[in-house]
MOPAC internal coordinates of N, CA, C and O (Angstrom, degrees):
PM7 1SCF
backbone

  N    0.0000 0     0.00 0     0.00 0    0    0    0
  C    1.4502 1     0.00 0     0.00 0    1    0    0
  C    1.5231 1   108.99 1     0.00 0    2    1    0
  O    1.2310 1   111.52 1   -48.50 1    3    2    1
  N    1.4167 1   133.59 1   131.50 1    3    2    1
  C    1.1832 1   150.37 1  -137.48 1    5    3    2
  C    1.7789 1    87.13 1  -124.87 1    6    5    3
  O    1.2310 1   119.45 1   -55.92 1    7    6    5
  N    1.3978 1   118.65 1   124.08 1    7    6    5
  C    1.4539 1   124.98 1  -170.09 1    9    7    6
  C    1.4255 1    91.77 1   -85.39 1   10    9    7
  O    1.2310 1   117.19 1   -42.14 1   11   10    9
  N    1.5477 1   122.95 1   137.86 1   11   10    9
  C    1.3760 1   153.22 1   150.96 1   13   11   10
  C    0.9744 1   125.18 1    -5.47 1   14   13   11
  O    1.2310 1    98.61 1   -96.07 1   15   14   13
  N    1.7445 1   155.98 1    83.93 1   15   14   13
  C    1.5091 1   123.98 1   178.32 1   17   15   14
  C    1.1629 1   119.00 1   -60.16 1   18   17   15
  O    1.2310 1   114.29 1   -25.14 1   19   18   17
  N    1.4388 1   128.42 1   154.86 1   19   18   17
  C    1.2951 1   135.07 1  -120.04 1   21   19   18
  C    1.8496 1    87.38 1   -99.89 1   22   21   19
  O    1.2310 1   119.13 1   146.58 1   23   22   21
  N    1.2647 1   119.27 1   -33.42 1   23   22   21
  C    1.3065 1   121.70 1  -165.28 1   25   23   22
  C    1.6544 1    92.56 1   -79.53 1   26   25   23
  O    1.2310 1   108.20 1   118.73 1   27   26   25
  N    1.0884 1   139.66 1   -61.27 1   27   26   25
  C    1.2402 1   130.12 1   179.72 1   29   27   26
  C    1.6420 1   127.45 1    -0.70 1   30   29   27
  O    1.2310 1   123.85 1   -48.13 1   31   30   29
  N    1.1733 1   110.22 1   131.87 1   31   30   29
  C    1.6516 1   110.20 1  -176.76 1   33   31   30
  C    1.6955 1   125.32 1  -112.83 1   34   33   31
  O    1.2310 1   125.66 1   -99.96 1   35   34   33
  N    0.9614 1   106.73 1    80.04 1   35   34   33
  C    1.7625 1   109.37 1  -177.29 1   37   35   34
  C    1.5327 1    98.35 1   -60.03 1   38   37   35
  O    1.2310 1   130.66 1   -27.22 1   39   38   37
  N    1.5248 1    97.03 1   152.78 1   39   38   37
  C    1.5669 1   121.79 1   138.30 1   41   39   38
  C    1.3656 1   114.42 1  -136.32 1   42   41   39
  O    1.2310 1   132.86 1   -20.17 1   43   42   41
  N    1.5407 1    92.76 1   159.83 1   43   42   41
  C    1.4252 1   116.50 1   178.58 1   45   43   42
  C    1.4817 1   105.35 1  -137.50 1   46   45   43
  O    1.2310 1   115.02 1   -56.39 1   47   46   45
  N    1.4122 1   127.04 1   123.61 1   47   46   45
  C    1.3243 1   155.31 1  -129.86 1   49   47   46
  C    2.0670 1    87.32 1  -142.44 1   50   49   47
  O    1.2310 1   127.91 1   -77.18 1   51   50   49
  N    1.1550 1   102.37 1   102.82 1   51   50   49
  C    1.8340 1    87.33 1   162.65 1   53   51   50
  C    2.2413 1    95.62 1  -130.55 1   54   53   51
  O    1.2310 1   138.37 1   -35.80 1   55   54   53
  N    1.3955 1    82.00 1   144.20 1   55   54   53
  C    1.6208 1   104.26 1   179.55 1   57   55   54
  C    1.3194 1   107.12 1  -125.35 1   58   57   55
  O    1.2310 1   125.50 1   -11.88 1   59   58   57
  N    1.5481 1   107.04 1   168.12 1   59   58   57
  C    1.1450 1   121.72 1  -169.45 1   61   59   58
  C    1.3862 1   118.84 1   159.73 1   62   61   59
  O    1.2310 1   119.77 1   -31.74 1   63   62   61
  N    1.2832 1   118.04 1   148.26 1   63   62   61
  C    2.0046 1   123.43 1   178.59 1   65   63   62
  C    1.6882 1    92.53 1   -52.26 1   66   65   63
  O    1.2310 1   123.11 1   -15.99 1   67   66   65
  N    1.6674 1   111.63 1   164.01 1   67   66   65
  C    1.2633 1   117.44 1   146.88 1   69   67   66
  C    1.1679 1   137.02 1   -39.36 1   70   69   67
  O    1.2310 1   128.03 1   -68.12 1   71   70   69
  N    1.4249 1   102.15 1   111.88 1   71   70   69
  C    2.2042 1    89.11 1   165.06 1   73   71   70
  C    1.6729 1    80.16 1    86.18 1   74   73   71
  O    1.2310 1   111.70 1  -124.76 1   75   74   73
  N    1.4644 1   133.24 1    55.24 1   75   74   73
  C    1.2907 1   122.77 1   167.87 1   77   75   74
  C    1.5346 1   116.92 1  -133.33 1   78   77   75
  O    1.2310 1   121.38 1  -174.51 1   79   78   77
  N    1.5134 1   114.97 1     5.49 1   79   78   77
  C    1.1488 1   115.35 1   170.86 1   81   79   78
  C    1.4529 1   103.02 1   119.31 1   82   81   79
  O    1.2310 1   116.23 1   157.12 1   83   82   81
  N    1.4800 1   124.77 1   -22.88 1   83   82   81
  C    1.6451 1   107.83 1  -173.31 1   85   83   82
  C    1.4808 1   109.80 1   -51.02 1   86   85   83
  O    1.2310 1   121.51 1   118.03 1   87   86   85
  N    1.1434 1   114.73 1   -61.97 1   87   86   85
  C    1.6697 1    90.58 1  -167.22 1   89   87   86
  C    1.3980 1   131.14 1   -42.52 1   90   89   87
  O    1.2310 1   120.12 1   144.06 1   91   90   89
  N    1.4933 1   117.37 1   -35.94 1   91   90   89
  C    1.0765 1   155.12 1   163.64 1   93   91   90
  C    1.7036 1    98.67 1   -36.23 1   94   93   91
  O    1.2310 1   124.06 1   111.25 1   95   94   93
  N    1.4825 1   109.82 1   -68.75 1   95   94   93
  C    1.4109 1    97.87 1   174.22 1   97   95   94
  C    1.0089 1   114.45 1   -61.89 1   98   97   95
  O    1.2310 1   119.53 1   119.75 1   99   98   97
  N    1.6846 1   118.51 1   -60.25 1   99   98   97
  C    1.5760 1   102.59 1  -162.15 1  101   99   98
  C    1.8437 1   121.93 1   -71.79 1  102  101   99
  O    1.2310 1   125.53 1  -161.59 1  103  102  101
  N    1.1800 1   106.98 1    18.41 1  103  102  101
  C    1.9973 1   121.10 1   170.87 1  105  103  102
  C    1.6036 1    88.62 1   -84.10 1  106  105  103
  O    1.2310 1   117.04 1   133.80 1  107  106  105
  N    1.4769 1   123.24 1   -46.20 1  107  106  105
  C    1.2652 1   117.16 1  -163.82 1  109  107  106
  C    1.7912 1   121.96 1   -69.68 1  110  109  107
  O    1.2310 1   131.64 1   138.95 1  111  110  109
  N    1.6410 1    95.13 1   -41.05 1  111  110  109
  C    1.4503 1   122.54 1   155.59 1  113  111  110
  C    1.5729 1   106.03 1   -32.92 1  114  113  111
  O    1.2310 1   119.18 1    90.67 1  115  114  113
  N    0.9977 1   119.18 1   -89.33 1  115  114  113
  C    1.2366 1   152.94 1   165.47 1  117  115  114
  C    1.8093 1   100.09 1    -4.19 1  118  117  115
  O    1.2310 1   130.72 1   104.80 1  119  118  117
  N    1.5930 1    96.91 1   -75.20 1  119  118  117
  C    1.4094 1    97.87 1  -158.31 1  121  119  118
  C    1.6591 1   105.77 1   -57.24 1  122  121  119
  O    1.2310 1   118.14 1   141.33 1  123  122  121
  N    1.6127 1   121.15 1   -38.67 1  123  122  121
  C    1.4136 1   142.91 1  -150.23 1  125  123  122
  C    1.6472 1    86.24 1   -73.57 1  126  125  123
  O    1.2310 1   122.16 1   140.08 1  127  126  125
  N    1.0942 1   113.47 1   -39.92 1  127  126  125
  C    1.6221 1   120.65 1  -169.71 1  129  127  126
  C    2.1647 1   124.96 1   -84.15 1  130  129  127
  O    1.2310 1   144.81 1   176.19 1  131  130  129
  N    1.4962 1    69.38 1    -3.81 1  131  130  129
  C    1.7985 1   102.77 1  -168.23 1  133  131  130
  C    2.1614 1    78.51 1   -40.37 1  134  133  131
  O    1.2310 1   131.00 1   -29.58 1  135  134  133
  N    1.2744 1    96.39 1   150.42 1  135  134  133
  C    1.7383 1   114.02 1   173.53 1  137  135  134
  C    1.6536 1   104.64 1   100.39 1  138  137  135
  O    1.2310 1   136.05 1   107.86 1  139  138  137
  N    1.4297 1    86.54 1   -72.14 1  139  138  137
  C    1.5506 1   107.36 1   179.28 1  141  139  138
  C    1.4838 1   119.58 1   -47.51 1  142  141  139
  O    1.2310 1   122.04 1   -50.23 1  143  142  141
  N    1.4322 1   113.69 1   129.77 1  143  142  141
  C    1.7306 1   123.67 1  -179.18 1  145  143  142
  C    1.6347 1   107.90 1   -48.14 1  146  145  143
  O    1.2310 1   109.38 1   -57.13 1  147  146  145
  N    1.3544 1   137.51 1   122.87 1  147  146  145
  C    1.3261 1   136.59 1   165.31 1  149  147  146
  C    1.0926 1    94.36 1  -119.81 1  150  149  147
  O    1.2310 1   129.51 1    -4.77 1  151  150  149
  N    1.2222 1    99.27 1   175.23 1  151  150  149
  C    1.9103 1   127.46 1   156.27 1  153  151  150
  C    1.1302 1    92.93 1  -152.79 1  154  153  151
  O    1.2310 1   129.96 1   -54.05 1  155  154  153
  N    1.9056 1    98.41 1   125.95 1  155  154  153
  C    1.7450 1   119.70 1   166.75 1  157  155  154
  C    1.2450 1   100.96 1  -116.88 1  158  157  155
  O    1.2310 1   127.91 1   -53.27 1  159  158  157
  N    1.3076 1   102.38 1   126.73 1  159  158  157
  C    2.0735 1   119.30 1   166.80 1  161  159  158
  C    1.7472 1    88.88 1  -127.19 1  162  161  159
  O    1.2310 1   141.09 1   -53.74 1  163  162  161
  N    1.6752 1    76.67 1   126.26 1  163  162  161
  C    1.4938 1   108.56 1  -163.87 1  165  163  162
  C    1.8780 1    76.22 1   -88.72 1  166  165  163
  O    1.2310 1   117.31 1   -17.20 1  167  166  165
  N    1.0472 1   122.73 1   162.80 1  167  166  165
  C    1.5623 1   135.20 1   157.79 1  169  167  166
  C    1.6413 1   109.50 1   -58.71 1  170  169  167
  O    1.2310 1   129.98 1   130.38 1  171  170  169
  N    1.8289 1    98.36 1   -49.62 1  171  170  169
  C    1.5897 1    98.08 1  -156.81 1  173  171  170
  C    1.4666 1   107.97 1   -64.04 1  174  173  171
  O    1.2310 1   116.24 1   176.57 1  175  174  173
  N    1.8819 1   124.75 1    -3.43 1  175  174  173
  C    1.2362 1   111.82 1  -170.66 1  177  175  174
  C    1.2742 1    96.84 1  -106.37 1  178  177  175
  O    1.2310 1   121.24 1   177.64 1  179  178  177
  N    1.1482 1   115.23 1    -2.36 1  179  178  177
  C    1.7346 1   124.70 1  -179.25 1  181  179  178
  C    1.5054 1   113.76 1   -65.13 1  182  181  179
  O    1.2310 1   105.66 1   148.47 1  183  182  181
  N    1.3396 1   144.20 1   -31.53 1  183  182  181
  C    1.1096 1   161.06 1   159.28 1  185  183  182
  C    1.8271 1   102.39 1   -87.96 1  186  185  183
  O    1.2310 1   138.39 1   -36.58 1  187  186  185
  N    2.0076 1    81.96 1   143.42 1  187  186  185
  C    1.1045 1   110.84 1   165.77 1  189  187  186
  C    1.6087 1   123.86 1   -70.97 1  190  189  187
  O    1.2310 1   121.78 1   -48.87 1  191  190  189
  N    1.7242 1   114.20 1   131.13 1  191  190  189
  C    1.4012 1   114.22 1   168.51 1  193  191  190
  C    1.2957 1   113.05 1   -60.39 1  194  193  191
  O    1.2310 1   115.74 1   -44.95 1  195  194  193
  N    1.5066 1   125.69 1   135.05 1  195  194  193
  C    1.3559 1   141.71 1   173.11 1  197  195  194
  C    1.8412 1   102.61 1   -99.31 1  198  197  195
  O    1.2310 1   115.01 1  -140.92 1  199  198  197
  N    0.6953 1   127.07 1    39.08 1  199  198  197
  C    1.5163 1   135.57 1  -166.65 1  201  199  198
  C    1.5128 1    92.85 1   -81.16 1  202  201  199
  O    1.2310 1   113.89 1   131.89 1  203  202  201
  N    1.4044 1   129.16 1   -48.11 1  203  202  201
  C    1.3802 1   134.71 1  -146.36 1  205  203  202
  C    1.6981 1   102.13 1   -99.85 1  206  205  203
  O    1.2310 1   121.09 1  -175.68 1  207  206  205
  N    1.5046 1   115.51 1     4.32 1  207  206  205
  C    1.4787 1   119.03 1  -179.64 1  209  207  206
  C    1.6914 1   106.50 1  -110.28 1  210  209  207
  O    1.2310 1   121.61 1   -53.94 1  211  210  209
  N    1.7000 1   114.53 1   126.06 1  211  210  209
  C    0.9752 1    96.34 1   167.47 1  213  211  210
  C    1.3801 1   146.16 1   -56.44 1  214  213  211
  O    1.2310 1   107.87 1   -19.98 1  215  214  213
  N    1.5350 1   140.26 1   160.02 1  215  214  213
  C    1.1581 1   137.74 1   166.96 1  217  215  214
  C    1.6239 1   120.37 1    -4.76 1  218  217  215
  O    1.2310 1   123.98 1   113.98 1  219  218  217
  N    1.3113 1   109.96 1   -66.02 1  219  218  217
  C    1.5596 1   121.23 1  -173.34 1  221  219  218
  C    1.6174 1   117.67 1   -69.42 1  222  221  219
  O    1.2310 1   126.24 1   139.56 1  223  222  221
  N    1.7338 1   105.60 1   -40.44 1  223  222  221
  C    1.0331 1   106.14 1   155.82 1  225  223  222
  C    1.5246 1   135.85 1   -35.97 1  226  225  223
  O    1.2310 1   134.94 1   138.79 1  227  226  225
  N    1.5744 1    88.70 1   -41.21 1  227  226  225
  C    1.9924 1    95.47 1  -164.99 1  229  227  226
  C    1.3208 1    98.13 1   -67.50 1  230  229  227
  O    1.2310 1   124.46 1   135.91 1  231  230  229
  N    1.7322 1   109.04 1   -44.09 1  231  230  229
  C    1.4921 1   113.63 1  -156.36 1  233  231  230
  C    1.8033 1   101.24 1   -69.81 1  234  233  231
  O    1.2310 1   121.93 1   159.44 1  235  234  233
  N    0.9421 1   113.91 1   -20.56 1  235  234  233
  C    1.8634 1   102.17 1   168.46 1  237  235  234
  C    1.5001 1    97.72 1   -67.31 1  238  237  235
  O    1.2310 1   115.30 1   117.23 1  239  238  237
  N    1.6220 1   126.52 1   -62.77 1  239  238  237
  C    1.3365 1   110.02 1  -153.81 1  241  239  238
  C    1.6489 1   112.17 1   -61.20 1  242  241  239
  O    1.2310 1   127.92 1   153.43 1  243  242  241
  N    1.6272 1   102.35 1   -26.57 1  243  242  241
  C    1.7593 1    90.74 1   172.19 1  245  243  242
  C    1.5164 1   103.57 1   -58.70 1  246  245  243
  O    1.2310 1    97.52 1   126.02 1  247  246  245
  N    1.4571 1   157.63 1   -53.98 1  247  246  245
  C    0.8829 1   148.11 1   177.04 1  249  247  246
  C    1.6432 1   102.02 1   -19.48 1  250  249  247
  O    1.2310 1   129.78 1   104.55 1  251  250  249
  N    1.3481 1    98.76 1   -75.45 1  251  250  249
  C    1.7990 1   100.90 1  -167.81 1  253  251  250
  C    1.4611 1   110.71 1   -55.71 1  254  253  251
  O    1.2310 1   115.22 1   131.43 1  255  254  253
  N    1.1008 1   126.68 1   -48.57 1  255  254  253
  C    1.4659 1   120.70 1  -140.75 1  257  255  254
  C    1.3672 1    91.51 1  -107.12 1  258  257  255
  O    1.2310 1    99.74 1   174.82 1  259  258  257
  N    1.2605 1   154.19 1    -5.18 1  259  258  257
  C    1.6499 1   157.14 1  -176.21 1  261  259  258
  C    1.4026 1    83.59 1   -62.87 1  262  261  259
  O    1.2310 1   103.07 1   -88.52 1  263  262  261
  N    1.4072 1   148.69 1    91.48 1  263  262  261
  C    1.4762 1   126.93 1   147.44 1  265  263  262
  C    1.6730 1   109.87 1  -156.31 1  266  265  263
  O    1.2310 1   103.39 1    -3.97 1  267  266  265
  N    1.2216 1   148.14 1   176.03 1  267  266  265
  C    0.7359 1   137.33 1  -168.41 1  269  267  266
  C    2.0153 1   111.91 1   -84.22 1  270  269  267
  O    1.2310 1   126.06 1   -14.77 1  271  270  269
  N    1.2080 1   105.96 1   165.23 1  271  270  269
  C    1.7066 1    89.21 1  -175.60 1  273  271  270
  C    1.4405 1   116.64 1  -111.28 1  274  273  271
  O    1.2310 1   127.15 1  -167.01 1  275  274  273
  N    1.3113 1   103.85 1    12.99 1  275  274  273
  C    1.3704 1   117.21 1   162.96 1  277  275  274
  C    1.6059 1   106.25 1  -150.79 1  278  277  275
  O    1.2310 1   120.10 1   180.00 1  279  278  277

């Protein structure tokens, strides 16, 4: 195995249903990698707050947006 040049840029992408452990992994990611430069984008900040739509409102957009994102 041939060591990394240093500028090189990995990602690591983890998926999964709700409530399936990603965060869980990527805290673990995280800690193992502790020193080293990351960037974590959590999903949950990835979406917009619906806070400011009423009730009925929301329940249409769950209609739309309930689907997978790939």
């Amino acid at each position: 195995m041939q060591p990394k040049p240093k500028n090189k840029v990995q990602l690591v992408t983890i998926t999964g249903g709700t409530a399936s452990g990603q965060t869980t992994a990527a805290n673990k990611i995280a800690e193992i990698l502790q020193g080293k430069k990351i960037v974590y984008l959590k999903m949950d900040h990835y979406y917009k707050k619906l806070d400011d739509l009423t009730l009925a409102a929301r329940k249409k957009l769950i209609l739309i947006i309930q689907m997978p994102l790939i």
